[in-house]
N, C-alpha and C positions, 0 to 999 in steps of 0.2 A: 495377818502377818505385816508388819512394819515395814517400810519400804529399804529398812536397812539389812533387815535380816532376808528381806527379798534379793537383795543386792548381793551379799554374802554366799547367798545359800545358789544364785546365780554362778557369781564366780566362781565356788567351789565346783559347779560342774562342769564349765567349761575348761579349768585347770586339768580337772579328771580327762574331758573327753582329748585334750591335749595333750596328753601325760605327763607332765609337770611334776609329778610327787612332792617335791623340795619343795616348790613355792607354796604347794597347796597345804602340805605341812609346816613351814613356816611364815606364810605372808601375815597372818596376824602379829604373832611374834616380835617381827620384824618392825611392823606398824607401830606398835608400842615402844621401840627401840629409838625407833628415828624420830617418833613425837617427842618422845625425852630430850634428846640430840638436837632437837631442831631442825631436823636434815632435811634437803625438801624430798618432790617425787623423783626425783633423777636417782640421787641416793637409794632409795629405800628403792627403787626397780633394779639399779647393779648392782646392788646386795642380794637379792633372791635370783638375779640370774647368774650370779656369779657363782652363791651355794647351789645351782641346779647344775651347772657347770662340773662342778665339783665335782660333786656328789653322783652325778653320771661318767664322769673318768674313774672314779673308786670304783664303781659295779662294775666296768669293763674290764679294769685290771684284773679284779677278782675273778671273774670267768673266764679272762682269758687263763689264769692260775691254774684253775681249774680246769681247762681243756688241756695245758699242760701234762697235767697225770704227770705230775715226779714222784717219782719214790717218796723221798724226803727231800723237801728244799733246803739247798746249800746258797752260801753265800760269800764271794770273794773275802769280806770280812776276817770270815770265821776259818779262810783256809790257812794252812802254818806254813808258809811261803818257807823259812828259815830253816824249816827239816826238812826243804825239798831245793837245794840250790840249782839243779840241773833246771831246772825248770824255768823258762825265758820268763822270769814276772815283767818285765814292762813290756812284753808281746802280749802276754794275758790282761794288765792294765787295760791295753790297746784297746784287744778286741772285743773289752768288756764295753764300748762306746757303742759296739753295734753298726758301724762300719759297715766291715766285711760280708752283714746281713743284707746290707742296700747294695754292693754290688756282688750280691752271689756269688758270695766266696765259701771256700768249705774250711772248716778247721780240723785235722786229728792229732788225738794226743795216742800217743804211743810210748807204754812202758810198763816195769814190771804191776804184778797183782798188789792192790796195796797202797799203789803212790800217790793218789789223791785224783787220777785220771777222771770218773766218773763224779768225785767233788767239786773240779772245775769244767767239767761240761755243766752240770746243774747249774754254777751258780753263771755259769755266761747263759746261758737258755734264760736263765730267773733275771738275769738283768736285762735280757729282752723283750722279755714279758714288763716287766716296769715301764718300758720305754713302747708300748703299744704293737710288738712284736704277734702273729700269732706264732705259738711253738706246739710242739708235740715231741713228746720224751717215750721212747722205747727202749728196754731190752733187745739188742738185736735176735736173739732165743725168740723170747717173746712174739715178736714181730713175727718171724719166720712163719711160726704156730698157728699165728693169727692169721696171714696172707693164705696160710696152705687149707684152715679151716672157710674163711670166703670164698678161696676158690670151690671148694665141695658145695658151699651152697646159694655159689652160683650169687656170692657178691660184691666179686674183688674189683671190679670196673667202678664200682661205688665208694669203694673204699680206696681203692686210687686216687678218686675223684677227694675225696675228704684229704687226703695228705697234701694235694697239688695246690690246696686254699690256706696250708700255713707255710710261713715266713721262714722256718726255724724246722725240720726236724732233728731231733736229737736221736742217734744209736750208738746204743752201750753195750760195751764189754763184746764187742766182736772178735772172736777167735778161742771161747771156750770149747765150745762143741762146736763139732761139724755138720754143717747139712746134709741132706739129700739134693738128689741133682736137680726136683722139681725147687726146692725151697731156695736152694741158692741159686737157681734163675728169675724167682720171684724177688729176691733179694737183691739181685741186679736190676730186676723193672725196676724197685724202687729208685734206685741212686740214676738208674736212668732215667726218669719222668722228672726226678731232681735237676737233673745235670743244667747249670744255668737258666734256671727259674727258683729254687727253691735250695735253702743254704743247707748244708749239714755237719752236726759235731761227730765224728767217730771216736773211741773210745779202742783201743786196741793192746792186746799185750804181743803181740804176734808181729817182725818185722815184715817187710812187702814180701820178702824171697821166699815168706810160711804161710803166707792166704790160700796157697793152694790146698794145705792141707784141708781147710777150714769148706773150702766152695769147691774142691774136687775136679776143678777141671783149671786146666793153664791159660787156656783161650777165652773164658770166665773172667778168670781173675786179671787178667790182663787189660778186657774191655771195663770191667768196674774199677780197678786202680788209674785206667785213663784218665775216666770219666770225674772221680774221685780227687784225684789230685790236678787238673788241670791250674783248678786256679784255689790252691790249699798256703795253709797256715800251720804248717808244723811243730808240735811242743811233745818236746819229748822229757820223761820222767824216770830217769835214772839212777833214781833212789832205793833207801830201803824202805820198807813196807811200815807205813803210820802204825797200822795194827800192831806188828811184830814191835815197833819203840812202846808203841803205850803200854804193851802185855809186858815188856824186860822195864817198862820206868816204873808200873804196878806192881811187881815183883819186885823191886831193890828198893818200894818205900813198904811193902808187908816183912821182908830182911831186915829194911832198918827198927821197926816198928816192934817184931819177935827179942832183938840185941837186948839185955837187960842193962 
């Protein structure tokens, strides 16, 4: 072995035993690039740590995407701001900055079934996910099911523990169904172990004077809307349901479309 391929075959395992991936993936590459260029070694070292750089913010973002668990990623973009006027957009521009995440603030959007409530909690979650946020997105349902199933076996202290390590939880669609009395106490742990450590988006079609129906007790509901809204960002959506527009605009272009 050649004292160059010794050299090579060197590097490539100290790259490995360092985890490097990118350089050890591209530093020949590279070499070939800046010899063409003329670059010296300064060059050709902040270029492979720059793509290691990189290239380890993409993998995090990605996983952090993925501890997310959103239904479907939404995104400010793609919301129709124009079929929803009641809706503060440069309150949601705002808090799309992420802000409100760094001093523990809470956001709920509140309004009918429809109005894009749960489209702009995704896509502020997703844009704090971009920005190195950790989030976690629930159903509030969901959730409930889940907390009352750890408790049975015996591993809700754990799973508390996992909520209280992101940035960001997101609960949606609170106020379809109603709990039981253990499940909306559990669902009060959460937004308590929250309360000023950990931000959260609610999602709600139910005004504050109807949570009782939903968590069954008034002394409940009263200590979780404290805790809740101390230090909140209110958006409320007071439109008609996207759904119901796009089923009557699909409907009067298959009417146009039937007209001979």
């Amino acid at each position: 072995m050649s004292a160059q391929t010794s050299s090579h075959v060197l590097l490539e395992h100290y790259l490995k035993t360092l985890k490097l991936p990118s350089i050890l993936r591209e530093h020949r590459k590279m070499a070939s690039v800046c010899q063409a260029e003329g670059a010296d070694y300064s060059t050709y070292l902040l270029r492979l740590i720059e793509q290691e750089i990189h290239d380890r913010e993409q993998r995090a973002a990605e996983r952090r995407l993925k501890s997310a668990r959103f239904p479907v990623v939404k995104t400010l973009d793609s919301f129709r701001f124009e079929e929803q006027p009641s809706i503060n957009q440069p309150l949601v521009r705002e808090l799309a900055h992420g802000e409100f995440i760094k001093e523990r603030e809470n956001v709920l959007l509140i309004g009918n079934s429809g109005t894009g409530k749960t489209h702009l909690a995704t896509a502020l979650a997703f844009a704090a996910c971009q920005m190195g946020f950790k989030v976690r997105f629930f159903g509030v349902t969901a959730l409930v099911t889940q907390l009352l199933e750890r408790r049975e076996e015996r591993q809700l202290d754990r799973f508390f523990k996992q909520l209280e390590r992101s940035d960001l939880l997101v609960l949606d669609e609170l106020g379809y169904v109603p709990f039981s009395k253990l499940g909306a106490e559990l669902l009060f742990e959460v937004v308590s172990r929250a309360y000023e450590r950990t931000s959260l988006v609610v999602t709600t079609n139910l005004p504050f004077e109807s949570w009782t129906e939903v968590l069954g007790s008034q002394r409940l509901t009263g200590a979780l809307l404290d805790r809740l809204t101390h230090r909140v960002h209110i958006l409320e959506a007071n439109g008609e349901s996207f759904r119901l527009q796009d089923s009557l605009r699909r409907r009067g272009q298959r009417q146009k479309t039937k007209k001979p």
